[in-house]
N, C-alpha and C positions, 0 to 999 in steps of 0.2 A: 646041080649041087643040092644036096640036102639042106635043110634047115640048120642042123647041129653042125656042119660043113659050114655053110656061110656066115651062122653065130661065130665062130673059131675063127675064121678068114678076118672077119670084123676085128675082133676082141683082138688078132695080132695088129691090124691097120693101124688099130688106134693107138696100142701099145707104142708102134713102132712110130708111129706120126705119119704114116704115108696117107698118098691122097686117095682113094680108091677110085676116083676120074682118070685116074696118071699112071701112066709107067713109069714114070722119072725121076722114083725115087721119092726118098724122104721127104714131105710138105714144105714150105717155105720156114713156118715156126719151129719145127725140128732143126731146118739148116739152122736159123738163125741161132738157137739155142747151144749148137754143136759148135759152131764158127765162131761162138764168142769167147773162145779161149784160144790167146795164140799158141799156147802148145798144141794144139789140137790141129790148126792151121799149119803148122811146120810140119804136123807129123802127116796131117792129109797132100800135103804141097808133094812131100815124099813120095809116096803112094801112088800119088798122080803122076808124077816124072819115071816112077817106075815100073807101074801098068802089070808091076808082077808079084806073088808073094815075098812076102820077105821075113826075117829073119828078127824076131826083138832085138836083137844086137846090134840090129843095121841099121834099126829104126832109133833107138838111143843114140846112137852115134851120128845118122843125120838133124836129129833135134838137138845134139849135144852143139855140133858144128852149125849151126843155127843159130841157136842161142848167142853164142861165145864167139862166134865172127871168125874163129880158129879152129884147124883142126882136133877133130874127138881125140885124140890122140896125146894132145894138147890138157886138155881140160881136167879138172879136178876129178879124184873116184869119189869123193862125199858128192860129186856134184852128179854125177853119172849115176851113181846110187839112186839120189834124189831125183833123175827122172825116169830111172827103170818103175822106181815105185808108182811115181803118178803116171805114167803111161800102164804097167798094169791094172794097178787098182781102178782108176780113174778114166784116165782120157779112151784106152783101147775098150774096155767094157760099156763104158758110155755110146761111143759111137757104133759097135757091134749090135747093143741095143736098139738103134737109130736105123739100124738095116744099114748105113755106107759103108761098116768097113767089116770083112769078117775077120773074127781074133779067134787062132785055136792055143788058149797059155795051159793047153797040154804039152803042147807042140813049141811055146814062144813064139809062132808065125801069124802075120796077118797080111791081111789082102783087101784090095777097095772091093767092094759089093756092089757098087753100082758103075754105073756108067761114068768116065771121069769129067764128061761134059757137060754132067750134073754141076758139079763141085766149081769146075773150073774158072766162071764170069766170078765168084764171090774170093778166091783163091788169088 
């Protein structure tokens, strides 16, 4: 690997918080960082049980039913609103950042990035 290859490789480790000792994912102060917001928790819990892409819609609606103890179906649209926004703006681009979850909001679809046996003891 080059010099200007391993500067880059660096400058993304760090970015992202991974360990560069580790394959496993984002470093301990990244999890930590990532996992202090229970939205963020609900919506990785997801992810995890579903091991497959999914759909922003799907994703709102298992954090909605989370949330609210009742079906998404159930639940208010100001409220629904209210976490399509922070799950875009916020929680999906956060953790895309982090390396665990990839978000394409071309697309509205996201998917865990790492292994979910990473996530899973703090989950």
């Amino acid at each position: 690997m080059s010099d200007a290859s391993q500067r880059l490789t660096d400058q993304r480790r760090e970015r992202r918080g991974t360990d560069p000792d580790s394959n496993h994912g984002p470093s301990m102060d990244v999890l930590h960082d990532i996992l202090s917001k229970r939205r963020r928790r609900r919506l990785l819990v997801y992810l995890v049980e579903t091991e497959a892409p999914v759909t922003l819609e799907e994703l709102v609606a298992a954090v909605a039913t989370a949330e609210a103890g009742a079906p998404a179906d159930t639940v208010d649209d100001d409220v629904l609103r209210s976490i399509t926004l922070s799950l875009v703006h916020s929680h999906l681009p956060r953790l895309d950042d982090a390396g665990v979850v990839a978000f394409d909001p071309d697309r509205d679809r996201a998917e865990l990035a790492v292994d979910p046996s990473v996530l899973t003891p703090y989950l």
